[in-house]
C-alpha angles and dihedrals in degrees: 000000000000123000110234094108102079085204086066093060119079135162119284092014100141104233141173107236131171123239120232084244088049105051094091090054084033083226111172128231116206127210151096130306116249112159124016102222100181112086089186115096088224132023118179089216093052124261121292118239146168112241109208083253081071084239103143118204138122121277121255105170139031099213097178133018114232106261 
């Protein structure tokens, strides 16, 4: 699942997201979710948010859903 819907992010769902300094190579960046950045209930680049490493990107990926 991608993730351009910001209903389908949640805390602690474990997401790919790109970095600002990674959009031109397009590397992903795993972790879980802390903070959901984006207020806007869609977003076409994926929703930004803070992972609970601090790393901040959009999210490109949804990897498990939230049990």
């Amino acid at each position: 699942m991608n993730g351009t819907r910001r209903a389908d992010i949640k805390p602690g769902l474990f997401v790919a997201i790109v970095l600002k300094e990674d959009q031109r190579t397009g590397d992903l960046t795993q972790g879980y979710v802390k903070d959901i950045l984006t207020n806007s209930s869609n977003h076409p680049h994926g929703i930004k948010v803070r992972l609970e490493t601090g790393e901040v990107g959009r999210v490109k990926e949804i990897l498990e859903e939230e049990d």
